[in-house]
PyMOL Python script that loads the backbone (N, CA, C, O; Angstrom):
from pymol import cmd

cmd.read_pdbstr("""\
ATOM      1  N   UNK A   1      69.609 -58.798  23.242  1.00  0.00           N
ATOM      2  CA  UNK A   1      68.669 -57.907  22.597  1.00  0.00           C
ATOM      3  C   UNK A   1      67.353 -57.967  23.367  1.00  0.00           C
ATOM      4  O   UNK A   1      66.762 -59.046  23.409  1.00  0.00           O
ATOM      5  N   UNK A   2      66.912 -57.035  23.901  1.00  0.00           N
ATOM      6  CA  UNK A   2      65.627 -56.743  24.580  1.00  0.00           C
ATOM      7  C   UNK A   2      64.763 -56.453  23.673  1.00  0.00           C
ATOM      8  O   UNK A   2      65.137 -55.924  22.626  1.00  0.00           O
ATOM      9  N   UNK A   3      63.348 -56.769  23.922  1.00  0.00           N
ATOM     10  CA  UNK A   3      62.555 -56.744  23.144  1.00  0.00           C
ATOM     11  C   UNK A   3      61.281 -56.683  24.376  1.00  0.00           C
ATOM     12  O   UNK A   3      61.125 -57.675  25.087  1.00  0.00           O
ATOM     13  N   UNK A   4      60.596 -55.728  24.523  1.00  0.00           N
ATOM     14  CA  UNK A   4      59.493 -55.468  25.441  1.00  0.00           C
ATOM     15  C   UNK A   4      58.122 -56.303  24.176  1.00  0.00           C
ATOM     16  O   UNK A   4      57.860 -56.181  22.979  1.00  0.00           O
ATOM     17  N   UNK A   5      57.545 -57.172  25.417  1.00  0.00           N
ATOM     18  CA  UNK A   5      56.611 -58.247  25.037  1.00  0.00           C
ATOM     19  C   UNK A   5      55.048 -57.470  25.542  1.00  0.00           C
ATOM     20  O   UNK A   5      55.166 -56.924  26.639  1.00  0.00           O
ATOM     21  N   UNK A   6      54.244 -57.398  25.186  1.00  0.00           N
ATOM     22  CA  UNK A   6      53.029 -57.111  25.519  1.00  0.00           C
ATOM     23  C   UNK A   6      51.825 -57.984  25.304  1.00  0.00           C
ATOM     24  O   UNK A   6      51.279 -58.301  24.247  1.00  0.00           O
ATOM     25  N   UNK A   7      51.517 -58.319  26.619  1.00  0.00           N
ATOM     26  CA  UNK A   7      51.045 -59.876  26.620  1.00  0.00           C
ATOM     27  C   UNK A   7      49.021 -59.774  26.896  1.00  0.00           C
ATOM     28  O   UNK A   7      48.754 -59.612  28.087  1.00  0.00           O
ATOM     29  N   UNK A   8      48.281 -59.820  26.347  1.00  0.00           N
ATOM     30  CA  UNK A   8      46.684 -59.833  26.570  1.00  0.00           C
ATOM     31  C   UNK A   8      46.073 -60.566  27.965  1.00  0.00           C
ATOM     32  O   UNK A   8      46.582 -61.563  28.476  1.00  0.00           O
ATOM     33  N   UNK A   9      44.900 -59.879  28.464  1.00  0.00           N
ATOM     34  CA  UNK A   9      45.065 -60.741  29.552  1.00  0.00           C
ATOM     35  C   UNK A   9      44.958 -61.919  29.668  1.00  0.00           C
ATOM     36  O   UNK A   9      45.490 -62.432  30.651  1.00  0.00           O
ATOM     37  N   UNK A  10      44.231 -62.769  28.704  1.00  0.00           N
ATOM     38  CA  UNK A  10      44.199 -64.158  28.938  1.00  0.00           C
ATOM     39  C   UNK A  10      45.832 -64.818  28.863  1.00  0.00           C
ATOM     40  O   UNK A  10      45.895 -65.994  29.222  1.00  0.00           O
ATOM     41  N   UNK A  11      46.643 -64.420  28.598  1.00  0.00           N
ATOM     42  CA  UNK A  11      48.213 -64.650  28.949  1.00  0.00           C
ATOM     43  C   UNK A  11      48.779 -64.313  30.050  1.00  0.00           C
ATOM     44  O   UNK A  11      49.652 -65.077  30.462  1.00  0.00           O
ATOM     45  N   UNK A  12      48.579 -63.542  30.553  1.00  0.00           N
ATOM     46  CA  UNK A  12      48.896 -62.532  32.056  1.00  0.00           C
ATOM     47  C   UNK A  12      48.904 -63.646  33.341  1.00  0.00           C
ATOM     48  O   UNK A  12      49.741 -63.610  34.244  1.00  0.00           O
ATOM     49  N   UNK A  13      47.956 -64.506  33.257  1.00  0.00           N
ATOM     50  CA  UNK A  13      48.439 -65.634  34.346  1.00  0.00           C
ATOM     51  C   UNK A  13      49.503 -66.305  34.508  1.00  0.00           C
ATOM     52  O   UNK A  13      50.179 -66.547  35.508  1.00  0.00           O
ATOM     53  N   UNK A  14      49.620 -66.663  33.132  1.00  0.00           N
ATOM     54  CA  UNK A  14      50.973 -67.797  32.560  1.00  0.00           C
ATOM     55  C   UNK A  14      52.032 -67.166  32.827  1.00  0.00           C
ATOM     56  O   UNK A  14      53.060 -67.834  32.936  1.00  0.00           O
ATOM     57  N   UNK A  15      52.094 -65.796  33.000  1.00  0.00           N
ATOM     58  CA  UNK A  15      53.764 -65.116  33.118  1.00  0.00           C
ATOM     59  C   UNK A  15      53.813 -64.504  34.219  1.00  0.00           C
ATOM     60  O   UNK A  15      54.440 -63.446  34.286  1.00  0.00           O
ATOM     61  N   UNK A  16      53.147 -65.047  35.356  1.00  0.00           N
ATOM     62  CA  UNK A  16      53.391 -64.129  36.724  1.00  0.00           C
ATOM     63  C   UNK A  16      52.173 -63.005  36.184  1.00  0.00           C
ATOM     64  O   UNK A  16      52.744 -62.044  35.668  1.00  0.00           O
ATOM     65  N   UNK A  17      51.466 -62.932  36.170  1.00  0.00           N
ATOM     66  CA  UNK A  17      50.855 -61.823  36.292  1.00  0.00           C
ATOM     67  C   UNK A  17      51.025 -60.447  35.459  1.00  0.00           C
ATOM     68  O   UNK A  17      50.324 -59.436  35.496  1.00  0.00           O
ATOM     69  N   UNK A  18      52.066 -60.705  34.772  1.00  0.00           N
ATOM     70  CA  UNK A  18      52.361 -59.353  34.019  1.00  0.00           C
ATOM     71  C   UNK A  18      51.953 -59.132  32.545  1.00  0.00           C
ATOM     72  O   UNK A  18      51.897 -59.931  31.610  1.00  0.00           O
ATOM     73  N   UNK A  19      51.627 -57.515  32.631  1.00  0.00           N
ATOM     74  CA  UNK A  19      51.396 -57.119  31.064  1.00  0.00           C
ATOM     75  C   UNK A  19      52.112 -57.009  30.404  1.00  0.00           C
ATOM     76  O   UNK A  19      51.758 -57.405  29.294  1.00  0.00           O
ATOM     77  N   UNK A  20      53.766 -56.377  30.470  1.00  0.00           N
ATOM     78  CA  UNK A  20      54.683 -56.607  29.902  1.00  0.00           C
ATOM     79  C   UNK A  20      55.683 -57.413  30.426  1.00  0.00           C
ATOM     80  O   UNK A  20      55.774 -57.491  31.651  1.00  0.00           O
ATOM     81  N   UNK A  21      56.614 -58.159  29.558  1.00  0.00           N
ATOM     82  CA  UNK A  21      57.919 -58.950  29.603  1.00  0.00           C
ATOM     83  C   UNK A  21      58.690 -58.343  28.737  1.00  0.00           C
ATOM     84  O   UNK A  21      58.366 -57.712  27.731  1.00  0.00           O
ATOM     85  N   UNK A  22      59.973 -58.614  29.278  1.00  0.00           N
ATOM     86  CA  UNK A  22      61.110 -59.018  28.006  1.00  0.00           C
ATOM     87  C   UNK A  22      61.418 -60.010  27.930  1.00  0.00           C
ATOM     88  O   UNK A  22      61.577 -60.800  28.860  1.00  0.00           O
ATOM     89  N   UNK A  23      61.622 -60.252  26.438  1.00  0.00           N
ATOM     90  CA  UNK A  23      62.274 -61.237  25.635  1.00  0.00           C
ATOM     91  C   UNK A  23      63.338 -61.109  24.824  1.00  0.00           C
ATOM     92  O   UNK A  23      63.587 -59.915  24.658  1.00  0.00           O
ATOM     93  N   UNK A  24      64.029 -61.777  24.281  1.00  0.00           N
ATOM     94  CA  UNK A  24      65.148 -61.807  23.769  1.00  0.00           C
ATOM     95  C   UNK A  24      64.834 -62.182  22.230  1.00  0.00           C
ATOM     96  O   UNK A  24      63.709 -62.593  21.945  1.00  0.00           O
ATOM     97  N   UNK A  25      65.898 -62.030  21.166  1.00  0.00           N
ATOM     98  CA  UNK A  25      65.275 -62.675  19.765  1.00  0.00           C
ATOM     99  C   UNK A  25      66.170 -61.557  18.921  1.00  0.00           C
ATOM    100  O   UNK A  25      66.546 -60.457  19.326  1.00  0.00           O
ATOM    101  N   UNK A  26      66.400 -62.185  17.595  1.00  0.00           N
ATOM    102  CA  UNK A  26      65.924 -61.450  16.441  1.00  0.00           C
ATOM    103  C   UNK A  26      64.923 -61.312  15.183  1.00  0.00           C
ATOM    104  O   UNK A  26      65.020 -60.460  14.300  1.00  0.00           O
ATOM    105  N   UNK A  27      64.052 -62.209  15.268  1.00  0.00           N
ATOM    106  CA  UNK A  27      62.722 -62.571  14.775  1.00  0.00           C
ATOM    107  C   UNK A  27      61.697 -62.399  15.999  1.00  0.00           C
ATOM    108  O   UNK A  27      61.922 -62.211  17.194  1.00  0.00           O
ATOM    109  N   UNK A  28      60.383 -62.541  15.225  1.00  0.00           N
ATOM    110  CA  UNK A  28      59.494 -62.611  16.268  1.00  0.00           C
ATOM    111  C   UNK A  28      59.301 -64.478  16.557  1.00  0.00           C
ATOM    112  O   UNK A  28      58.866 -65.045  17.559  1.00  0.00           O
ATOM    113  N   UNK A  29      59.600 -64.824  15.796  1.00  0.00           N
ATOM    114  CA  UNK A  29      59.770 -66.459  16.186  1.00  0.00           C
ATOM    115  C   UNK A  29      60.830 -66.804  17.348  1.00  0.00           C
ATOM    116  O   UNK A  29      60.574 -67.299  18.446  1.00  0.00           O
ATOM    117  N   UNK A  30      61.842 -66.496  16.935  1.00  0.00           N
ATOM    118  CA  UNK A  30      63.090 -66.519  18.345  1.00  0.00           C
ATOM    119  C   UNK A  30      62.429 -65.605  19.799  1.00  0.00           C
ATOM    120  O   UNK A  30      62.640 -66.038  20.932  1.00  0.00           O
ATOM    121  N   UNK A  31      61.681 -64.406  19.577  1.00  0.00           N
ATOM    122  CA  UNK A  31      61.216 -63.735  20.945  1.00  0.00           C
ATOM    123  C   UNK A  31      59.859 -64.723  21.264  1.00  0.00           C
ATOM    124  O   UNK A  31      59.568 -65.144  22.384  1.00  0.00           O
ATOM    125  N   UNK A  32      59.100 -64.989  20.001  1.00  0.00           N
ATOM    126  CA  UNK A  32      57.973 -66.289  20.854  1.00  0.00           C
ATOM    127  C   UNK A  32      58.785 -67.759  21.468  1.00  0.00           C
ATOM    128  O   UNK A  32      58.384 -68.349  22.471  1.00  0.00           O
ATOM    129  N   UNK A  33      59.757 -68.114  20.806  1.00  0.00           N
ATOM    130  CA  UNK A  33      60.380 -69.186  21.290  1.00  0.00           C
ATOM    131  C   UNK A  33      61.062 -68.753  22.942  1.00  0.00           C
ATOM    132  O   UNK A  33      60.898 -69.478  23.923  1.00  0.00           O
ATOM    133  N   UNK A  34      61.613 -67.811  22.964  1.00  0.00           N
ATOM    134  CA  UNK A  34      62.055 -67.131  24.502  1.00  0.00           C
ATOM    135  C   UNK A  34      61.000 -67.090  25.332  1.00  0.00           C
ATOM    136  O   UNK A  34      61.412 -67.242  26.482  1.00  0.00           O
ATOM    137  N   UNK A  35      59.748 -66.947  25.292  1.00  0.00           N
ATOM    138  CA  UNK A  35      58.615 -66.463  25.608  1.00  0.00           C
ATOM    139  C   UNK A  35      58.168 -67.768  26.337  1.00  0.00           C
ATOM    140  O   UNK A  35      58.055 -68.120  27.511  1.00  0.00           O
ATOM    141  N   UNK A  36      57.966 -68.322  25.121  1.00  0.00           N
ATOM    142  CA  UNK A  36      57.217 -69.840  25.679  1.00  0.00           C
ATOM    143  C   UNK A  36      58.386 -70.621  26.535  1.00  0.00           C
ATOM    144  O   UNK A  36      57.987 -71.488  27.313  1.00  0.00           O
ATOM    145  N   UNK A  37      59.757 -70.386  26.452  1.00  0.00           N
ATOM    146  CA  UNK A  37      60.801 -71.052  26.970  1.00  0.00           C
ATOM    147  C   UNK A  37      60.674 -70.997  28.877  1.00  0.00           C
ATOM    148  O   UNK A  37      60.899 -71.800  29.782  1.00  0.00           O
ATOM    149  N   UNK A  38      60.109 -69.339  28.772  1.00  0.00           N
ATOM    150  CA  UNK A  38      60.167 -68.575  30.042  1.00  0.00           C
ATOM    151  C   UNK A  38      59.261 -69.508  30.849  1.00  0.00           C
ATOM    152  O   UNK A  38      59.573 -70.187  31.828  1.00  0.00           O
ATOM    153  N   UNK A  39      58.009 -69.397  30.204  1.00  0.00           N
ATOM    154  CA  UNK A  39      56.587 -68.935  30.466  1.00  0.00           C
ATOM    155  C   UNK A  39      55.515 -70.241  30.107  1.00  0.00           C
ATOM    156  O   UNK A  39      54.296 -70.100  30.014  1.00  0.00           O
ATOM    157  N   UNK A  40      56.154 -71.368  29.952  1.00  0.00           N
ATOM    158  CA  UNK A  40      55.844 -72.323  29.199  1.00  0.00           C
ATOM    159  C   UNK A  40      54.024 -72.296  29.117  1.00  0.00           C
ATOM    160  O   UNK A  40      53.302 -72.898  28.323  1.00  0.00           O
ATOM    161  N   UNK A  41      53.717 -71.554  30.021  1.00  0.00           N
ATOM    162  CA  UNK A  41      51.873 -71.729  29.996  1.00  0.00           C
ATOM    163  C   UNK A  41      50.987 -71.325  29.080  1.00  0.00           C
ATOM    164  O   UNK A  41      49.928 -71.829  28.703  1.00  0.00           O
ATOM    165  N   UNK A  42      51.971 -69.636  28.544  1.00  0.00           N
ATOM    166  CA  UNK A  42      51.633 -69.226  27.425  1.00  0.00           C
ATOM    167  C   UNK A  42      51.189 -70.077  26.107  1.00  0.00           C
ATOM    168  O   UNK A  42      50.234 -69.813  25.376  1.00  0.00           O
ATOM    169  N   UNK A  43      52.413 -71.526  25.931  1.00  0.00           N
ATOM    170  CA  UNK A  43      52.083 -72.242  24.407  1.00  0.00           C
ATOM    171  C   UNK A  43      51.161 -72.060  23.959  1.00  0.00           C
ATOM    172  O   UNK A  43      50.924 -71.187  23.124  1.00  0.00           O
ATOM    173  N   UNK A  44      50.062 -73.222  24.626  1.00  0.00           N
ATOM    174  CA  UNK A  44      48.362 -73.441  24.156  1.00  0.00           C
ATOM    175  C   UNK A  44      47.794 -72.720  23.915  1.00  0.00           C
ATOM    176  O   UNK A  44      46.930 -72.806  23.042  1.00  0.00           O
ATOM    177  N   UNK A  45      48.127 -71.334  24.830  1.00  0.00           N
ATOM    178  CA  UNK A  45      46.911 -70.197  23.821  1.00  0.00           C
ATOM    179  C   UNK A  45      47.531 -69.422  22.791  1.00  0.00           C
ATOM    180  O   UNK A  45      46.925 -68.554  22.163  1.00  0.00           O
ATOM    181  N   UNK A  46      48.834 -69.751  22.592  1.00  0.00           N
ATOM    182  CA  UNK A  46      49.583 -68.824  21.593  1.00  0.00           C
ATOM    183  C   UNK A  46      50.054 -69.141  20.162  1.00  0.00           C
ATOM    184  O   UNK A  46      50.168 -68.321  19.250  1.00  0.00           O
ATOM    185  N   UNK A  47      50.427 -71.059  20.087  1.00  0.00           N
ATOM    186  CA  UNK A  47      50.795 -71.352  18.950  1.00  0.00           C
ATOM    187  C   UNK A  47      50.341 -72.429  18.773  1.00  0.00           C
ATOM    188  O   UNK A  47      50.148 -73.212  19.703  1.00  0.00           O
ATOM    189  N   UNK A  48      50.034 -72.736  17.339  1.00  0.00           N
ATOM    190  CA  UNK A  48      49.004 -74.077  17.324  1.00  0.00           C
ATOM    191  C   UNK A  48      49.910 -75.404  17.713  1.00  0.00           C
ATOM    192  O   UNK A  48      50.702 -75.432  18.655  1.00  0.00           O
ATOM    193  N   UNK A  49      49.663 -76.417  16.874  1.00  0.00           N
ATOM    194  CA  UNK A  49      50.191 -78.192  17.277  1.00  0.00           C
ATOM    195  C   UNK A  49      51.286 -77.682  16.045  1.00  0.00           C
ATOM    196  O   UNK A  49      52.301 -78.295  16.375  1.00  0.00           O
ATOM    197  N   UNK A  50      51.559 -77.078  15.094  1.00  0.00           N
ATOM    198  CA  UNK A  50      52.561 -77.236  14.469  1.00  0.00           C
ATOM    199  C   UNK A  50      53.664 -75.753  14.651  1.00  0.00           C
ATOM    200  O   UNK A  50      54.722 -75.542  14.059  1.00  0.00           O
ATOM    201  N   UNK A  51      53.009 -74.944  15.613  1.00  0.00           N
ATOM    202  CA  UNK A  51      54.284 -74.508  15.822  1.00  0.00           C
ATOM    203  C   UNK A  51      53.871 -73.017  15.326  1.00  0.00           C
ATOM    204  O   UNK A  51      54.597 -72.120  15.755  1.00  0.00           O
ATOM    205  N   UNK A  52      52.701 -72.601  14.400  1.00  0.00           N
ATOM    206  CA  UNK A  52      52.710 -71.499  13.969  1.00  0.00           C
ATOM    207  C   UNK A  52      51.882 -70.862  15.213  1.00  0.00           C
ATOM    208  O   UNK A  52      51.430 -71.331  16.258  1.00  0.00           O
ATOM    209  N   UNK A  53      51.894 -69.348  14.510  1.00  0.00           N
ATOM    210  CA  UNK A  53      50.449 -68.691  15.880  1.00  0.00           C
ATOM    211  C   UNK A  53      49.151 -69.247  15.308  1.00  0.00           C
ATOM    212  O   UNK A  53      48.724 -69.500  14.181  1.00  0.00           O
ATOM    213  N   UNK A  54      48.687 -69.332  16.601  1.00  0.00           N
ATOM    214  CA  UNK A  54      47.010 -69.668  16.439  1.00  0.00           C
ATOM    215  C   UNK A  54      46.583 -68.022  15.891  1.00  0.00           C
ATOM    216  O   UNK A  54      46.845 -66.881  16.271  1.00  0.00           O
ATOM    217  N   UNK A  55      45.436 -68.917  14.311  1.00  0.00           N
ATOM    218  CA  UNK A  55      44.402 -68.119  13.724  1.00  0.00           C
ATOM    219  C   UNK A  55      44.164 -67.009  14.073  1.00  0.00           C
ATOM    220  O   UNK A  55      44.244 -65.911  13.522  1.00  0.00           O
ATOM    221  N   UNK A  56      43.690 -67.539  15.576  1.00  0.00           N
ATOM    222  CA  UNK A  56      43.134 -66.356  16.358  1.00  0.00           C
ATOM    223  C   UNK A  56      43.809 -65.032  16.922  1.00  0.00           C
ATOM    224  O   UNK A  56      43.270 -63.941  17.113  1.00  0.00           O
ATOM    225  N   UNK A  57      44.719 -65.292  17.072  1.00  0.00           N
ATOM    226  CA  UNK A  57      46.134 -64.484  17.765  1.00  0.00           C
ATOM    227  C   UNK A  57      46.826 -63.741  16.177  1.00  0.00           C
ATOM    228  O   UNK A  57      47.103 -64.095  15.031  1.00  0.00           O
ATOM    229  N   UNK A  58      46.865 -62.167  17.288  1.00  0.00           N
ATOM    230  CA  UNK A  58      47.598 -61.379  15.799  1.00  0.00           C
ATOM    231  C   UNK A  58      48.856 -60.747  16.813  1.00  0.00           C
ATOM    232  O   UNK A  58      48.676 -60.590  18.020  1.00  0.00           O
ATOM    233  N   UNK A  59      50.148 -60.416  16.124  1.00  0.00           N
ATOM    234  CA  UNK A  59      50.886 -60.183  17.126  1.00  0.00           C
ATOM    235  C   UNK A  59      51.828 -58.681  16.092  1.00  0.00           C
ATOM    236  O   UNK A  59      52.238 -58.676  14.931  1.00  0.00           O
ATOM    237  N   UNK A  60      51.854 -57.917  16.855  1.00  0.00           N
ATOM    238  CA  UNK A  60      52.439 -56.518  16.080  1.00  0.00           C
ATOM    239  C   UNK A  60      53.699 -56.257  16.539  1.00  0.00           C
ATOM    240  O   UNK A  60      53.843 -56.332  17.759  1.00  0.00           O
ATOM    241  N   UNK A  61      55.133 -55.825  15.535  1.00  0.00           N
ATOM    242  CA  UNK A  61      55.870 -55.352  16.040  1.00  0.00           C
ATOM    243  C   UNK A  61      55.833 -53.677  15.877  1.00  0.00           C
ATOM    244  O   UNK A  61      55.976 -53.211  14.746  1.00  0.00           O
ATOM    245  N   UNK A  62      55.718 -53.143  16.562  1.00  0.00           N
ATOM    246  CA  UNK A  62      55.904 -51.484  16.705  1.00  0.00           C
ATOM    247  C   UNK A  62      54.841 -51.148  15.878  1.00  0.00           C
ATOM    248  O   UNK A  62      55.013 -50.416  14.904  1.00  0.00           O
ATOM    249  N   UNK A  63      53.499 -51.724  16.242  1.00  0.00           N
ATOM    250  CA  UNK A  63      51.953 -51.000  15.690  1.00  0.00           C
ATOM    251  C   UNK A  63      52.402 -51.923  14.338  1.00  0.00           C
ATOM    252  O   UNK A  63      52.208 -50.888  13.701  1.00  0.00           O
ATOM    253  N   UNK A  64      52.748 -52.732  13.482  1.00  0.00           N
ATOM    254  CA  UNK A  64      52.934 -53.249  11.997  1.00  0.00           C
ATOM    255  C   UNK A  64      52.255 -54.202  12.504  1.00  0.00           C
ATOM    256  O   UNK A  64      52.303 -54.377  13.721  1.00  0.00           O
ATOM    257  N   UNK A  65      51.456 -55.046  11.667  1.00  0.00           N
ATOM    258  CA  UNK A  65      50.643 -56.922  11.873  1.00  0.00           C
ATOM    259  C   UNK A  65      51.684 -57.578  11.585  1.00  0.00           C
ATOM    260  O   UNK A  65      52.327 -57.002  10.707  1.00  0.00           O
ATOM    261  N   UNK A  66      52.097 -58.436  11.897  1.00  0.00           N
ATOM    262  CA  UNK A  66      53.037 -59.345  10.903  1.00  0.00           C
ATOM    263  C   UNK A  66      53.115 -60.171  10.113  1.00  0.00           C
ATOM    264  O   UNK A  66      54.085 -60.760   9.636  1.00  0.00           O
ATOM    265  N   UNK A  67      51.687 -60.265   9.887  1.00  0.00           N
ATOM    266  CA  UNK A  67      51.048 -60.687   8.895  1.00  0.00           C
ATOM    267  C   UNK A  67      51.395 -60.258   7.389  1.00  0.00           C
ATOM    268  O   UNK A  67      51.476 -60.928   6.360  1.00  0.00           O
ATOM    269  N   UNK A  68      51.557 -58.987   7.626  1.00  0.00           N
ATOM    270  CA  UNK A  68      51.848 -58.170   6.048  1.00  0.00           C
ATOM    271  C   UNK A  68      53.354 -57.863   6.131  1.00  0.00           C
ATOM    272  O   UNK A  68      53.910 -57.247   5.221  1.00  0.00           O
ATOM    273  N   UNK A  69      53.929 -58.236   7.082  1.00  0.00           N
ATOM    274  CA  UNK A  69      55.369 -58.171   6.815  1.00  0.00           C
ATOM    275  C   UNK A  69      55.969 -59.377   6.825  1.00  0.00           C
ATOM    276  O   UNK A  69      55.182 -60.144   6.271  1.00  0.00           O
ATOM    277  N   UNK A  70      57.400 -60.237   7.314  1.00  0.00           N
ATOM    278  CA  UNK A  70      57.817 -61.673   7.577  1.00  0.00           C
ATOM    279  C   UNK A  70      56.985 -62.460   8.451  1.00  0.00           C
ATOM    280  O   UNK A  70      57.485 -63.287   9.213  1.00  0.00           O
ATOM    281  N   UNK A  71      55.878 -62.273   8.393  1.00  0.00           N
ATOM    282  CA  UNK A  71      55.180 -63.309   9.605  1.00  0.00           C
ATOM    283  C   UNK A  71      56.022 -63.629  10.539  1.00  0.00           C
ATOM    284  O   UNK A  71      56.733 -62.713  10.952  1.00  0.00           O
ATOM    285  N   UNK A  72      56.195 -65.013  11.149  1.00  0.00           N
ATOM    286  CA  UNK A  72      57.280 -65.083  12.128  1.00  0.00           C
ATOM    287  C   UNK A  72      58.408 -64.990  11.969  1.00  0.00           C
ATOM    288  O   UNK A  72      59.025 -64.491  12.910  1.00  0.00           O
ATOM    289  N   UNK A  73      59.024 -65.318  11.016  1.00  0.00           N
ATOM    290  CA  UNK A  73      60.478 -64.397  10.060  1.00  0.00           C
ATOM    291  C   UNK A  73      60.317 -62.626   9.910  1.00  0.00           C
ATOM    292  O   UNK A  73      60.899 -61.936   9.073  1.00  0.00           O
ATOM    293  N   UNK A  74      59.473 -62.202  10.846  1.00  0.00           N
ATOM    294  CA  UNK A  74      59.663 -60.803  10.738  1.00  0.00           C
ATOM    295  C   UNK A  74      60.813 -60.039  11.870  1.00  0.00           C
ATOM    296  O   UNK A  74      60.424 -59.933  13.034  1.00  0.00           O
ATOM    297  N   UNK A  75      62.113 -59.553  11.540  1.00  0.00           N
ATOM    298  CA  UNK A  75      63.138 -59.064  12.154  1.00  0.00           C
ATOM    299  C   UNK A  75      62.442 -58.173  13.308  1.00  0.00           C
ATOM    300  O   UNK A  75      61.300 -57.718  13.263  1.00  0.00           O
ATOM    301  N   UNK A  76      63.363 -58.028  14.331  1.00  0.00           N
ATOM    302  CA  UNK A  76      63.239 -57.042  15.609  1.00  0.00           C
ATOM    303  C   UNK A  76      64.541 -56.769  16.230  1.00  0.00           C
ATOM    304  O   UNK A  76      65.537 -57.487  16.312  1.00  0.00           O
ATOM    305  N   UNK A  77      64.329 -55.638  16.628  1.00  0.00           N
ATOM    306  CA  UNK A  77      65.312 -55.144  16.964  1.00  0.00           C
ATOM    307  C   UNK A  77      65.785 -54.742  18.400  1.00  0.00           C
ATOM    308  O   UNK A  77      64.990 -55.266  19.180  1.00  0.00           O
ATOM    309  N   UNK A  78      66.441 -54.258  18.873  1.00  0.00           N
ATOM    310  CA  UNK A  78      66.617 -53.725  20.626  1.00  0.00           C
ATOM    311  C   UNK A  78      65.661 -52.755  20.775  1.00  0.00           C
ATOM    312  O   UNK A  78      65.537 -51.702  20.151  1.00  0.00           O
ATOM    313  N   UNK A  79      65.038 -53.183  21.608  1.00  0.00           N
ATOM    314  CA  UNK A  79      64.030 -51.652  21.804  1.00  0.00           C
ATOM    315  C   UNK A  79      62.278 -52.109  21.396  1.00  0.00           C
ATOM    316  O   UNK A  79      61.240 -51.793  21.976  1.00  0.00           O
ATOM    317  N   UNK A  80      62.488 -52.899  20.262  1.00  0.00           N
ATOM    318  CA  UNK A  80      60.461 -52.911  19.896  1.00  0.00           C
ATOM    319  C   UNK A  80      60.446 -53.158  20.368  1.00  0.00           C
ATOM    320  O   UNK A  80      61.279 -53.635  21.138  1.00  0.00           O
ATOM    321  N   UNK A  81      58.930 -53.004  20.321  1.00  0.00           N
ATOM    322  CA  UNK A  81      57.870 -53.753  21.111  1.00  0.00           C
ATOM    323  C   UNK A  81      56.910 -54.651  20.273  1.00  0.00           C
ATOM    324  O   UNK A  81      56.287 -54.363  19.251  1.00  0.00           O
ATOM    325  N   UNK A  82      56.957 -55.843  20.994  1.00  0.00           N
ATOM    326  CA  UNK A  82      55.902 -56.921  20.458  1.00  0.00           C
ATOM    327  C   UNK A  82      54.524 -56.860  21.077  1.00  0.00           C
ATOM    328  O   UNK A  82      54.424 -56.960  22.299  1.00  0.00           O
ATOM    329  N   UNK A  83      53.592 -56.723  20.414  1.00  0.00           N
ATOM    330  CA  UNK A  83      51.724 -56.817  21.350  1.00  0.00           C
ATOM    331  C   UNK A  83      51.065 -58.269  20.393  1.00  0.00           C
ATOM    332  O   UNK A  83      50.870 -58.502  19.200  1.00  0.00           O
ATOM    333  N   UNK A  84      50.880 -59.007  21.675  1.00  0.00           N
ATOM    334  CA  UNK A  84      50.176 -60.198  21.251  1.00  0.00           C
ATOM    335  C   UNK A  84      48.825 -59.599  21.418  1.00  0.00           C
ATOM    336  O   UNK A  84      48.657 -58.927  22.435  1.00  0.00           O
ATOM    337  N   UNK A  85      48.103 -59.696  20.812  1.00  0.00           N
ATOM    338  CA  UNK A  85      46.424 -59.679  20.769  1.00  0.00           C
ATOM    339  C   UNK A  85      45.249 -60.731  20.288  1.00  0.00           C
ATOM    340  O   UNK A  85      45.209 -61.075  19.107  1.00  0.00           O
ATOM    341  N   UNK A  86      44.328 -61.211  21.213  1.00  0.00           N
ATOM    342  CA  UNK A  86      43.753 -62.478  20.620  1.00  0.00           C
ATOM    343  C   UNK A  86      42.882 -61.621  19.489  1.00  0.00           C
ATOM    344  O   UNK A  86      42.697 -60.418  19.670  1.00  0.00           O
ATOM    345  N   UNK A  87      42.378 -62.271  18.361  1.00  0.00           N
ATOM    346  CA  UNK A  87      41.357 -61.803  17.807  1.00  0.00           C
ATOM    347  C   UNK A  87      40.181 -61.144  18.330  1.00  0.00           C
ATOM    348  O   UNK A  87      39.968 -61.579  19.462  1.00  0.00           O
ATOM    349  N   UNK A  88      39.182 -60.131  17.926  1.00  0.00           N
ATOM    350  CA  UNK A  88      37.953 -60.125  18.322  1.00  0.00           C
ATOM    351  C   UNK A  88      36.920 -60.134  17.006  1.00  0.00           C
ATOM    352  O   UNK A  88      37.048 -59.221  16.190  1.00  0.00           O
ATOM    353  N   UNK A  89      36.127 -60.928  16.840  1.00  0.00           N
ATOM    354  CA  UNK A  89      35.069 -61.385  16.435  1.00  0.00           C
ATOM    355  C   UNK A  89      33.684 -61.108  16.599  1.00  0.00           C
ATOM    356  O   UNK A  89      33.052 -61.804  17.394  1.00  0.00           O
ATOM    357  N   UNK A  90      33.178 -60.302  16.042  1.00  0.00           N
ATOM    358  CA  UNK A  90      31.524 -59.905  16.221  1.00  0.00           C
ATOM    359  C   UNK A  90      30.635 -60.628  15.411  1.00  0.00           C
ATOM    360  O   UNK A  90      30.865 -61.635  14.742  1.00  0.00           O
ATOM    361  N   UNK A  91      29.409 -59.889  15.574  1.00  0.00           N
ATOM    362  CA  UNK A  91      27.881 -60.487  15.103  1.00  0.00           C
ATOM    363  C   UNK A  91      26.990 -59.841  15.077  1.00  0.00           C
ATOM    364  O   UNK A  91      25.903 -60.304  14.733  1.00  0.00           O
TER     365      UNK A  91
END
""", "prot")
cmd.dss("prot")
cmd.show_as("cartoon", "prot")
cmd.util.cbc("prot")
cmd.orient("prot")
């Protein structure tokens, strides 16, 4: 199962340079677990010490947050697309 990854630039180093990847999965937990498997550089900025996403980091399947749907138990299918995005924060 393909799953096109869309990665922010502060990630873009960790994976060769690229904005998009594929990953594999049927959760977005199994495509972050593929991800970090690949790409191992990604972890630290992506999931905290216990495994969830960092605070800061919001990650969408097909424009949805996943926040308001299964969080990382949220299903995917052949074809989405995942967009990691760090937070932005004003003042």
């Amino acid at each position: 199962m393909a799953i096109s990854v869309r990665l922010p630039t502060v990630l873009r180093p960790h994976a060769n340079g690229e904005a998009r990847v594929e990953a594999s999965g049927g959760t977005v937990a199994e495509v972050v677990d593929d991800l970090v498997g690949r790409f191992p550089g990604v972890k630290p900025n992506l999931l905290a010490d216990d495994g969830s996403l960092h605070r800061f980091v919001n990650v969408y399947v097909n424009d949805e947050d996943v926040r308001y749907l299964d969080k990382m138990a949220t299903a995917v299918a052949d074809g989405d697309e995942l967009s990691i995005l760090p937070a932005v924060a004003g003042g």
